[in-house]
C-alpha positions in Angstrom: 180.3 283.6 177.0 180.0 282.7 180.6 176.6 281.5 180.2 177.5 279.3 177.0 180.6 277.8 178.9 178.0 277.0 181.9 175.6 275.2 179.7 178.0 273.3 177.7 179.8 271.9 181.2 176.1 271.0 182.8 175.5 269.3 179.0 179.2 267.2 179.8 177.9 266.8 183.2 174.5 265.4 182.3 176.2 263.1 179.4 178.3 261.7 182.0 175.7 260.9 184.2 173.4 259.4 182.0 176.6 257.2 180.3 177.4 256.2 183.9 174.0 254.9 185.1 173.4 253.4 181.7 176.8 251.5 181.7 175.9 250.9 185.8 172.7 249.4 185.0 174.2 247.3 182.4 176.7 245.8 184.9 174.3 245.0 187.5 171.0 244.3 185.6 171.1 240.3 186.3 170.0 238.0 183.4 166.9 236.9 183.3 166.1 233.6 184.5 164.7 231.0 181.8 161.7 229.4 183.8 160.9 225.7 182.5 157.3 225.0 182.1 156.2 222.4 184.1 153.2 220.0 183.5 152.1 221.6 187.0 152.2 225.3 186.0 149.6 224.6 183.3 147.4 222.7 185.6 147.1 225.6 188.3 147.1 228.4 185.7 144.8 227.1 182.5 145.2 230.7 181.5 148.6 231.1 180.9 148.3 228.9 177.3 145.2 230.8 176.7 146.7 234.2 177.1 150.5 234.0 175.8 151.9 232.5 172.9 152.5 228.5 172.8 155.8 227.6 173.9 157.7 224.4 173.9 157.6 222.6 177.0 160.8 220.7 178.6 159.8 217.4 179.1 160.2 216.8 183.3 161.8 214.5 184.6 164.3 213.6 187.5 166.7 217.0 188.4 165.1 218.8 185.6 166.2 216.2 182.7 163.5 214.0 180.2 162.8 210.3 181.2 165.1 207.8 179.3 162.2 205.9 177.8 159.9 207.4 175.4 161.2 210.4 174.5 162.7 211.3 171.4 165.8 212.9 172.4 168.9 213.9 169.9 170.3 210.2 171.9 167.2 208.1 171.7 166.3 209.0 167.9 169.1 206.5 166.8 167.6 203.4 168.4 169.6 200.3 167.3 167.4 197.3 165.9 167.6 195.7 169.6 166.1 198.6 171.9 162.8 197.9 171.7 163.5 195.1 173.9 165.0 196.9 176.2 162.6 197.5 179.4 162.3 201.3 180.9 164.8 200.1 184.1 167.8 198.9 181.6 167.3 201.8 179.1 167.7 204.4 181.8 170.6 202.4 183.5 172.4 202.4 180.0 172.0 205.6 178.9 175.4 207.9 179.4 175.6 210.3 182.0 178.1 213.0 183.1 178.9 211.6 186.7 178.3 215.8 187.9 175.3 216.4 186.8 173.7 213.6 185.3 172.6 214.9 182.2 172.6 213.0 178.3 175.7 214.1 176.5 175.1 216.9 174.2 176.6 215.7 171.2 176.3 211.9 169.7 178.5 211.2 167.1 176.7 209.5 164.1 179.4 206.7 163.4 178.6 205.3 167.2 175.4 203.8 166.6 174.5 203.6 170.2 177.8 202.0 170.7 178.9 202.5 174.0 176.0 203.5 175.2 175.2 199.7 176.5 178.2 198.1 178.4 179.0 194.7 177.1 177.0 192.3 179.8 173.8 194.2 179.1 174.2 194.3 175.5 174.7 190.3 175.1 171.9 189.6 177.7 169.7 191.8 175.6 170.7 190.2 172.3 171.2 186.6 172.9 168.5 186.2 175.3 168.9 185.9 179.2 166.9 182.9 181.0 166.3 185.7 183.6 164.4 187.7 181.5 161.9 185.2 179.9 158.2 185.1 180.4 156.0 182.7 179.8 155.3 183.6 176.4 158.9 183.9 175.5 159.2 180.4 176.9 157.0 178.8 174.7 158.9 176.7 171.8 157.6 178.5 168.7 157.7 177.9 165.5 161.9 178.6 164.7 164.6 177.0 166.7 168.2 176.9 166.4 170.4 174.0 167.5 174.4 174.1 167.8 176.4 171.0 168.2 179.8 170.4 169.6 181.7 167.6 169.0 184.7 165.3 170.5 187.6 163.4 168.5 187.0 159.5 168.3 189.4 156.9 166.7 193.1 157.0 166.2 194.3 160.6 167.8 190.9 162.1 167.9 190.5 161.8 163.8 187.0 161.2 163.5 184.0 163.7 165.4 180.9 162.6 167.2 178.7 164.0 168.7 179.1 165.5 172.5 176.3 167.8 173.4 173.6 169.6 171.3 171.5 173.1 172.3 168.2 174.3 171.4 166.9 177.7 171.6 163.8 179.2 170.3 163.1 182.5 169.0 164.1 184.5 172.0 167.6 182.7 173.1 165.7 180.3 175.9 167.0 176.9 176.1 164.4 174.9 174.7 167.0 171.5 175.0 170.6 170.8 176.0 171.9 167.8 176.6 175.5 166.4 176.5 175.6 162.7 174.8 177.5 159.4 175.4 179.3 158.7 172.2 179.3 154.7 171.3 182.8 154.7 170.9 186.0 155.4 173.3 186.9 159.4 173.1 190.1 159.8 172.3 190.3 163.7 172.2 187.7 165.6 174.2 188.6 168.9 172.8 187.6 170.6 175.5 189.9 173.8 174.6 187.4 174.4 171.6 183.9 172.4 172.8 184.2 172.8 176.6 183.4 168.9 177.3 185.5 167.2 180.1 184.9 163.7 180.7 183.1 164.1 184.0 180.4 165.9 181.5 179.9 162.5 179.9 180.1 160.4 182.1 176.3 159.7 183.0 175.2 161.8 179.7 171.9 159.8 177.8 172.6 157.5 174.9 173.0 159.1 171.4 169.3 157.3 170.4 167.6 159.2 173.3 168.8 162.5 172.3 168.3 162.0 168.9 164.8 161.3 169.4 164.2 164.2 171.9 165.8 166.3 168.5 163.8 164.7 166.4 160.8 165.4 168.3 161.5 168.8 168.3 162.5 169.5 164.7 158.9 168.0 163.5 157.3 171.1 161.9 159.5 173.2 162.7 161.9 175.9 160.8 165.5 174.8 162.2 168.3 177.8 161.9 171.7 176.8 162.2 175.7 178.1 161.2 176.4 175.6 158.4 173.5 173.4 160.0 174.5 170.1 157.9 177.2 169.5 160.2 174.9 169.7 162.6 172.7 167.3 160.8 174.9 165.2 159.8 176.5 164.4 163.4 172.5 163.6 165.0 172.2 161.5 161.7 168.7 163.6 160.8 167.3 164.7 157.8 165.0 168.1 157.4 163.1 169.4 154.3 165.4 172.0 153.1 162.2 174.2 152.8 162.3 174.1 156.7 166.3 174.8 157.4 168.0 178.6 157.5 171.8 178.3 157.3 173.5 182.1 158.2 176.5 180.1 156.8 175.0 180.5 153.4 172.7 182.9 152.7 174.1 185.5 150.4 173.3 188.8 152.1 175.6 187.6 155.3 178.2 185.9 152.7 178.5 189.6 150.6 178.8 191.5 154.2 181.1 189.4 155.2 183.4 189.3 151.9 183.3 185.3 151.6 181.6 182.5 151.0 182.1 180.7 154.5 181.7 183.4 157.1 182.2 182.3 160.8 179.5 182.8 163.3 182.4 184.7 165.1 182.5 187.0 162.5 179.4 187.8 161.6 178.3 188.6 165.4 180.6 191.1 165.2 179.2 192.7 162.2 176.0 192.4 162.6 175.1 192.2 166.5 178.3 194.1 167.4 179.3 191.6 170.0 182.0 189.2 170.4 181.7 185.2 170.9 184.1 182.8 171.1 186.3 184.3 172.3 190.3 183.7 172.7 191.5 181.5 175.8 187.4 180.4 176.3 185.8 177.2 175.3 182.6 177.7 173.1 179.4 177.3 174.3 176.9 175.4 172.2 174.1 177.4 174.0 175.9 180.7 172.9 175.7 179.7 169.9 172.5 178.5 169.2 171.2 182.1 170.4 173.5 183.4 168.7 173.1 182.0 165.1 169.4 183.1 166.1 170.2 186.9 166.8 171.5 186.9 163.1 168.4 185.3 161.9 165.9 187.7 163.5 167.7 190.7 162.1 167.6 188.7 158.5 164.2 186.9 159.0 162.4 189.4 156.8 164.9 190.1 153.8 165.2 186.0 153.8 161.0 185.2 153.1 161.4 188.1 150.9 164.1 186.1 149.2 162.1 182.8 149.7 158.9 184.6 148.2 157.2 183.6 151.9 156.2 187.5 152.0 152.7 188.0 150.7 150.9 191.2 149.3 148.7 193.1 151.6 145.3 192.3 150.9 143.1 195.2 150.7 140.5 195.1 152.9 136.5 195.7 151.1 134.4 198.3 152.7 131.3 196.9 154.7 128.5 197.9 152.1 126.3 200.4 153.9 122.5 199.7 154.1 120.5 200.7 151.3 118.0 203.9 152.3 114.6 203.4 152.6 111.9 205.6 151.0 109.6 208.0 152.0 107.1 205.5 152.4 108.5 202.7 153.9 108.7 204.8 157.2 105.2 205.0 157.8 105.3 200.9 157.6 107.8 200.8 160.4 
């Protein structure tokens, strides 16, 4: 009996032991540390990706986080139609980060889009076009430009509109032309709450011929986009074949988004670009515009010479036919 009770207390003994280093061990065995692979490691030890199973590789980058440009993050996968302009330098200064640490945000809500990940400045100099940001390529008139006109009041209380100033851009937003223009009659209403023209602005401005040639000049050849562009027409007193004009006034696509026939340009920037113009308590800009009007037409340029029929079929391309083999005899000839 003794010798049963003495085994069964060194067996409780023993249990308790064991249960107190295990439950020990579990409370001060430290987790291990997940080591991120660096491009380095696999340089100095080739035999590591030999030996041990593949593993995915965090991409390096400044305090252990990926470079903003070129990688295809859960942020960067949702690229709006804009950010391949965007240069390494503005993509990494417009990316979100947690002012602590500095990492991307973990979660991106779908229904953003990428908004708020540009602050407003950065976002119209990318869209629009910034003079800063232009090579010598992008200067280069092209073959599409977009004019915008503003006009002042003439005749009895400002009743009648002539022409005041008129912008051209080309396919990137750079100011191919603008020009402010002496009307031939006494202005009566300057409108400068809505066009921005004071009378100073007129005062030595060229004659309405010289700018209308320079326009002309310019629209020879040319596709010319405008926002309802035979206003625009109409006040330079020009003519263009239709075959050569985009209106974003009128083509249907725009007019459906926007749930009428006569969308503003106001409207459709925000929309489509998701930035505002014209803007309450600020005078327009006819150079805004014109890049503006633009902007829509690069994101519709394709779906409009589909709609034109301009787009043609891919050609297939032949195969060089390969040289025909020789026989066994022409060899020897060689």
């Amino acid at each position: 009996m003794g010798t049963q009770k003495r085994a069964s207390s060194n067996w409780i003994a023993l249990k308790k032991k064991m249960g107190a280093n295990s439950r020990t061990r579990a409370r001060r065995r430290p987790k291990r540390a997940v080591r991120v692979a660096t491009d380095a490691d696999a340089a100095s030890a080739p035999h590591l990706s030999q030996t041990r199973p593949a593993r995915a590789l965090a991409p390096a980058g400044p305090a252990g986080r990926a470079p903003a440009a070129g990688m295809h993050t859960s942020a960067t996968d949702k690229l709006p139609w804009f950010a391949e302009d965007l240069s390494p330098e503005d993509l990494e200064l417009a990316l979100p980060r947690s002012r602590s640490t500095g990492d991307l945000p973990a979660k991106s809500s779908r229904a953003q889009q990428w908004e708020g990940y540009l602050d407003e400045a950065t976002k119209r100099r990318v869209i629009l076009g910034d003079e800063r940001d232009m090579t010598t390529e992008k200067r280069e008139i092209g073959h599409y430009v977009a004019v915008d006109c503003e006009m002042v009041g003439v005749g009895p209380r400002g009743s009648r509109s002539a022409l005041a100033r008129v912008s051209i851009v080309n396919w990137h937003g750079h100011v191919v032309l603008d020009r402010f223009v002496k009307p031939k009659e006494l202005v009566t209403d300057y409108r400068t709450w809505v066009s921005g023209v004071r009378a100073r602005d007129l005062r030595d401005a060229p004659s309405f011929e010289a700018v209308q040639k320079e326009v002309a000049d310019l629209f020879r050849g040319r596709v010319v986009v405008g926002h309802a562009i035979d206003n625009d027409l109409k006040a330079l007193l020009l003519s263009h074949p239709r075959a050569l004009l985009r209106d974003t006034a009128s083509f249907k696509p725009l007019r459906e988004l926007a749930g009428t026939k006569h969308p503003g340009l106001r409207r459709l920037c925000e929309l489509v670009l998701g930035i505002q113009i014209q803007q309450a308590g600020h005078a327009h800009s006819s150079v805004e515009d014109a890049r503006a009007t633009m902007a829509l037409f690069r994101t519709q340029k394709d779906a409009w010479d589909q709609a034109l029929g301009h787009t043609k079929p891919a050609r297939r391309r032949s195969m060089p036919s390969l040289p025909r083999p020789k026989a066994a005899a022409d060899w020897w000839d060689d």
